[in-house]
C-alpha positions as CSV (number, residue, x, y, z in Angstrom):
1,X,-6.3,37.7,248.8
2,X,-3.6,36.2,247.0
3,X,-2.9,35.2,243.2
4,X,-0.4,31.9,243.6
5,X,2.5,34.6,243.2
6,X,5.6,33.6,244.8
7,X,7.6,36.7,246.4
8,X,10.6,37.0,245.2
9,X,12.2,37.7,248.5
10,X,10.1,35.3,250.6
11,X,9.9,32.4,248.0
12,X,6.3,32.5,250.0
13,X,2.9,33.0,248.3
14,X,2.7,36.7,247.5
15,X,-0.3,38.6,249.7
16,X,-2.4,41.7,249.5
17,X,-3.3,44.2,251.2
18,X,-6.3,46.7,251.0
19,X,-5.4,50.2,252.1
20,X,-7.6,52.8,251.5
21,X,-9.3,52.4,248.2
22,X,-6.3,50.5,247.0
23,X,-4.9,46.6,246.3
24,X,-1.2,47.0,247.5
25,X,1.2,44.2,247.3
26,X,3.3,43.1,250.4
27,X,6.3,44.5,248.8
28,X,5.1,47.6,248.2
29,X,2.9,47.5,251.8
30,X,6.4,47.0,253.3
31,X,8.3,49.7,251.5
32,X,5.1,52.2,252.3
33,X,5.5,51.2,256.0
34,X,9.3,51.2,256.6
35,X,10.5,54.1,254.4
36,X,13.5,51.8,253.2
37,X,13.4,53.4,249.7
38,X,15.9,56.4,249.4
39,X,15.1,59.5,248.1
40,X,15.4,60.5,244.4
41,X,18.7,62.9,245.6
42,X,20.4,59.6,247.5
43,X,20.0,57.8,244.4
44,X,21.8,60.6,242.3
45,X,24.5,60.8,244.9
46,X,24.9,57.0,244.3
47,X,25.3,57.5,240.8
48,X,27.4,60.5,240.5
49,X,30.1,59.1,243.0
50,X,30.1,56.0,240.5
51,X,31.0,58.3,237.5
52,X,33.7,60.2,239.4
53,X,35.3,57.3,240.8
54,X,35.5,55.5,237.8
55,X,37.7,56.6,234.3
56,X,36.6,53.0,232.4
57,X,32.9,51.9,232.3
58,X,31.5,48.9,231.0
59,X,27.9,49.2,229.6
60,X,25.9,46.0,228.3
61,X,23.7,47.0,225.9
62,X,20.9,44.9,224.9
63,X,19.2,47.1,222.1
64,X,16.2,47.6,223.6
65,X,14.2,50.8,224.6
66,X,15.7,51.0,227.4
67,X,19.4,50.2,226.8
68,X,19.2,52.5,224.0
69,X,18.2,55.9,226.1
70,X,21.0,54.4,229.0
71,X,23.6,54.4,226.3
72,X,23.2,58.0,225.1
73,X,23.1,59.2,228.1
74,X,25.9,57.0,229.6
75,X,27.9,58.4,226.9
76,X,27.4,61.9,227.0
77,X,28.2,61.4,230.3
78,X,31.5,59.9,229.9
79,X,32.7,62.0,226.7
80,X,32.0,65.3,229.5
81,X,33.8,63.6,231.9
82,X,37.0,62.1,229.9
83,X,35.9,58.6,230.9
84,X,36.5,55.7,228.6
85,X,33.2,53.5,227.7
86,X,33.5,50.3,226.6
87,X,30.6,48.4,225.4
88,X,29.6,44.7,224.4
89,X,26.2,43.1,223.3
90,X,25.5,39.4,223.9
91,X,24.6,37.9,221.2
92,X,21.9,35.0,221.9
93,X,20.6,34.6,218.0
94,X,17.0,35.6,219.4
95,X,17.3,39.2,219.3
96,X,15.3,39.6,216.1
97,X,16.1,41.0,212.8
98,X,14.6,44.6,214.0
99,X,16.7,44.6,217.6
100,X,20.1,43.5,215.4
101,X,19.6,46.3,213.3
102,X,18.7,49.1,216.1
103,X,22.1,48.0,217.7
104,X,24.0,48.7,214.9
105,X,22.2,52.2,213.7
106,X,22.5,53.4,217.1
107,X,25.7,52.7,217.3
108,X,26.6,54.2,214.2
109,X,24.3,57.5,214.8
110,X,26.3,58.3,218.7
111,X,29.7,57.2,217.1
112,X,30.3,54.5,219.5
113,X,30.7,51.4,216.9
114,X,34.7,51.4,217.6
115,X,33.9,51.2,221.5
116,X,31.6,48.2,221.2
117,X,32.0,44.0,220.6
118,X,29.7,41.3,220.2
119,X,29.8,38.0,222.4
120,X,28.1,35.2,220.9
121,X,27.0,32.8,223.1
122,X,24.5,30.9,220.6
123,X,26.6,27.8,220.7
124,X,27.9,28.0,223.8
125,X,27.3,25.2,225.8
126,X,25.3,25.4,229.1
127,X,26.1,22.8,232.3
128,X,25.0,25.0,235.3
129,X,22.6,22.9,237.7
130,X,19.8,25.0,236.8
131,X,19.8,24.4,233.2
132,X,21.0,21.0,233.5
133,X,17.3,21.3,235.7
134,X,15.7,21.3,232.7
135,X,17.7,20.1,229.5
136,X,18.9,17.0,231.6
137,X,22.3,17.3,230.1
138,X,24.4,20.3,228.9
139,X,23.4,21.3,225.7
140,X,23.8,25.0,223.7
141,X,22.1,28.0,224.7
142,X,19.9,27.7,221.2
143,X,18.8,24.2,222.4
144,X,17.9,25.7,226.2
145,X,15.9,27.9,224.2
146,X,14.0,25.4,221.9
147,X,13.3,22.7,224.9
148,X,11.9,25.3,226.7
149,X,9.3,26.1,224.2
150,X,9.1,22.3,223.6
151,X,8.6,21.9,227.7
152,X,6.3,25.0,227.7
153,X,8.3,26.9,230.2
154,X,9.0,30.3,230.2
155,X,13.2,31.1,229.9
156,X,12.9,34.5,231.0
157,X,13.9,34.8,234.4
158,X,16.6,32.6,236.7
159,X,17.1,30.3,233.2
160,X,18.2,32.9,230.9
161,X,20.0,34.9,233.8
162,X,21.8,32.1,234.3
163,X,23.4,31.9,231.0
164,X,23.9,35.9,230.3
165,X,25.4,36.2,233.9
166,X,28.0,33.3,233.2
167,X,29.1,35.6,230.1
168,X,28.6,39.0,231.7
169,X,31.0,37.3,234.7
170,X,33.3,36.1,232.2
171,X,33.5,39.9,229.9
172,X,34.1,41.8,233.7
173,X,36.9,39.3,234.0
174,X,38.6,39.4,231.1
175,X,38.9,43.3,231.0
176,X,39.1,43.7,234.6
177,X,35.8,45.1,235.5
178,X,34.2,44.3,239.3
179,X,31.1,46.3,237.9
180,X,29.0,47.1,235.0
181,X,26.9,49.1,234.1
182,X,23.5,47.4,232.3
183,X,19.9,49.5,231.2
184,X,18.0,47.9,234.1
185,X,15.0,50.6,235.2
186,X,14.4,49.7,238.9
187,X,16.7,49.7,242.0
188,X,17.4,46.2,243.8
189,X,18.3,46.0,247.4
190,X,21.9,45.3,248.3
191,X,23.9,42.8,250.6
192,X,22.7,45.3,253.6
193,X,18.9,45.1,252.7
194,X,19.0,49.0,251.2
195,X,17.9,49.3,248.2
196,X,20.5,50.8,245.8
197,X,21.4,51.2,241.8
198,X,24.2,48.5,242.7
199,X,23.0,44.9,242.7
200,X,25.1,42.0,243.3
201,X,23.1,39.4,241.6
202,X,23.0,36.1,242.9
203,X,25.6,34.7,240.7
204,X,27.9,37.3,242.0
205,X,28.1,40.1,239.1
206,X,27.6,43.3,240.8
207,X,25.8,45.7,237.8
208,X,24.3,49.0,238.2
209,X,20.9,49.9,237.3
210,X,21.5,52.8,234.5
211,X,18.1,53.4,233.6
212,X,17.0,54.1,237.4
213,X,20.2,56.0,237.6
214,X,19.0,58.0,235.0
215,X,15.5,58.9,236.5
216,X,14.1,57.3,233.1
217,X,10.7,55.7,232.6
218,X,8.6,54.2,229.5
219,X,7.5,57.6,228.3
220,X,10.6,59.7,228.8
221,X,12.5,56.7,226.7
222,X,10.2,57.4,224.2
223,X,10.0,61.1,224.3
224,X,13.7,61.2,223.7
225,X,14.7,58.7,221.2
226,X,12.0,61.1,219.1
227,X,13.3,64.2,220.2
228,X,17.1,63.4,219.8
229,X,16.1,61.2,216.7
230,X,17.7,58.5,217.6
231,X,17.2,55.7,214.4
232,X,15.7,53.1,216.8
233,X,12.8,51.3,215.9
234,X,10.0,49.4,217.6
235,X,10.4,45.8,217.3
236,X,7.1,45.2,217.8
237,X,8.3,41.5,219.1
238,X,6.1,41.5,222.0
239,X,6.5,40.2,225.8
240,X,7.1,43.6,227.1
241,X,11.2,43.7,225.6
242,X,12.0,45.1,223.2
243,X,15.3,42.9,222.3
244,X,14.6,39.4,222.3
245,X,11.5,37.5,220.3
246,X,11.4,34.6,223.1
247,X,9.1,36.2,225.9
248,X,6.3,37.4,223.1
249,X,6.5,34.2,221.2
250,X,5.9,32.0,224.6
251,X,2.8,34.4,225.8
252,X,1.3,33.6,223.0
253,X,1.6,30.0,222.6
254,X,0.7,30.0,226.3
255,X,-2.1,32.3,226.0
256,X,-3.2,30.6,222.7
257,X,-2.3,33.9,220.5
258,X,-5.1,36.1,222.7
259,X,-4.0,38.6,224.0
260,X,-7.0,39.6,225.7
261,X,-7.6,37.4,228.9
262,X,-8.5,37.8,232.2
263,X,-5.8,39.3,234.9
264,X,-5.8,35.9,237.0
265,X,-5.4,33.5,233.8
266,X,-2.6,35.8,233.0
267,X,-1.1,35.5,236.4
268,X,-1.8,32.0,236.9
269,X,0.1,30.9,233.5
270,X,2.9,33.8,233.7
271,X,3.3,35.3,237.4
272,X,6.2,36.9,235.8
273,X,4.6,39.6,234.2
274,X,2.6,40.8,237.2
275,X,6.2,40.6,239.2
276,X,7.3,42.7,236.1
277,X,4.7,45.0,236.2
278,X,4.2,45.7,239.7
279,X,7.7,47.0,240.2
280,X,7.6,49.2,237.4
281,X,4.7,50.7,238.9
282,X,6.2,50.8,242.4
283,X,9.0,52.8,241.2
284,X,7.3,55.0,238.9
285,X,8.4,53.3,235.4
286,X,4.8,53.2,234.1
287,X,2.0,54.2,235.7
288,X,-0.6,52.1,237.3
289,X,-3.2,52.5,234.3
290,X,-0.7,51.2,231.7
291,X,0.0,48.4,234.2
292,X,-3.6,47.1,234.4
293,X,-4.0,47.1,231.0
294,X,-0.7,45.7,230.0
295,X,-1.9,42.4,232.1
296,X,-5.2,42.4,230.8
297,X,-4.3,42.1,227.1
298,X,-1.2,40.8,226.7
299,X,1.8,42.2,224.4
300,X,1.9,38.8,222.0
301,X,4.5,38.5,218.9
302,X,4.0,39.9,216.1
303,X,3.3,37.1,213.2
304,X,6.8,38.3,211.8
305,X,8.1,37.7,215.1
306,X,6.8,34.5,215.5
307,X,8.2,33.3,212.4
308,X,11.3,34.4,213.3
309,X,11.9,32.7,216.3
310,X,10.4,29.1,214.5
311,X,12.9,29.6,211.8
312,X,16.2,30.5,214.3
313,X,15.0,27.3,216.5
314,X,14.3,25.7,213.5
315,X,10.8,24.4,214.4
316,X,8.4,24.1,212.2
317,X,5.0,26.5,212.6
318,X,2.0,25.5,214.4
């Protein structure tokens, strides 16, 4: 059984497996058969040796969902412990009205606006090979953005890595930071093949997965930005982020703004949101129900959202 999904770690056609009553991905088979996955207490070892080892921390913060929860937590943390945070948002320009303002309410509401900078990256200019891949010459991260959509291809991934790396590579530099800490809700495996909250990346930043760290998922995200009352709002900008209008935008030109299509049209057109969803599921970030449906009817832009991003790429609508 296979869906034309390349594994990630293989580069290889991803396959299936039946066991039991269930589909299980080769990843996940191979996790279920070697026990390589740590134990919830090895995890929070991991973590809390970071925090005593460490009296500065540097935390990216996107605005989304995610982030957010990281962030007040992260700085609990660090106000208990006498650690200094230091934060910084990259600012693409695609964010969204909704996502700009979360970032700076939240901010405001934990009193962490004098601990944080912006980094705008809009007109920087891009020239790694990978880009250069697609724009045939090195243009601004704006433009990599809008021949994208003109090319049809999806930036989310190794093409907008690329660039955010390059800028979280160049921040760690310039205030002498080897890690950081980002809202990322899955573990990676490190150089040893172990998976881990630290993940060198393959452009060489090393960043640690706060959300995992955190034990967080969808639900208890949402359950405590309402119980702490946290002013963060739902974009409603689709593409499963909740911090940047490209991904829903591009599912729904790609999907013809339907959001209700079958699983292996989905897959075929965007294998990155079964890769998405699949390890969410595998390490308990939603459940499996969610998942199925999430990939059945896709989370398309808003038509706010869509506007948005035409008017910031300054394209006109369809």
């Amino acid at each position: 059984m296979g869906l034309n999904v390349v594994n990630p770690v293989t580069g290889k056609e991803l396959k299936f497996y039946e066991v039991g009553n269930e589909t299980v991905c080769e990843i996940c088979f191979d996790i279920m058969n070697s026990g390589s996955l740590p134990s919830r207490k090895q995890f929070d070892e991991e973590f809390e040796l970071f925090l005593r080892e460490n009296k500065k921390i540097l935390f990216a913060y996107s605005g989304g969902l995610d982030s957010t929860v990281v962030l007040a937590k992260l700085a609990s943390e660090c106000q208990k412990r006498s650690i200094e945070l230091q934060i910084f948002t990259v600012d693409t320009k695609v964010k969204g009205r909704v996502a700009e303002e979360n970032i700076e309410n939240v901010l405001n509401f934990l009193n962490l606006k004098k601990n944080h900078f912006y980094v705008d990256v809009a007109d920087k200019i891009q020239d790694n090979p990978k880009i250069l891949d697609i724009t045939g010459k090195p243009v601004t991260t704006l433009d990599v953005y809008k021949i994208c959509r003109e090319k049809g291809i999806l930036p989310c991934g190794k093409i907008c890595n690329t660039m955010i790396d390059g800028t979280y590579d160049s921040v760690m530099k310039d205030l002498g930071f080897t890690v950081m800490v980002t809202g990322g809700d899955t573990p990676k495996k490190n150089s040893k093949g172990a998976y881990s909250l630290f993940w060198t990346k393959p452009s060489g930043v090393t960043i640690v997965r706060g959300a995992y760290a955190f034990g967080l998922s969808k639900l208890i995200n949402f359950t405590y930005i309402t119980d702490h009352k946290i002013p963060w709002v739902h974009p409603r900008c689709g593409g499963y982020d909740t911090d940047c209008l490209i991904p829903g935008v591009f599912f729904a030109e790609g999907l013809n703004f339907q959001s209700n299509r079958g699983m292996e049209f989905v897959v075929a057109k965007y294998p990155i949101i079964l890769d998405y969803l699949t390890e969410r599921v595998r390490f308990g970030v939603i459940n499996y129900e969610e998942a199925l449906k999430m990939i059945t009817s896709v989370d398309v832009s808003s038509e706010q959202s869509y506007g948005e991003l035409l008017e910031i790429l300054e394209i006109k609508s369809r």
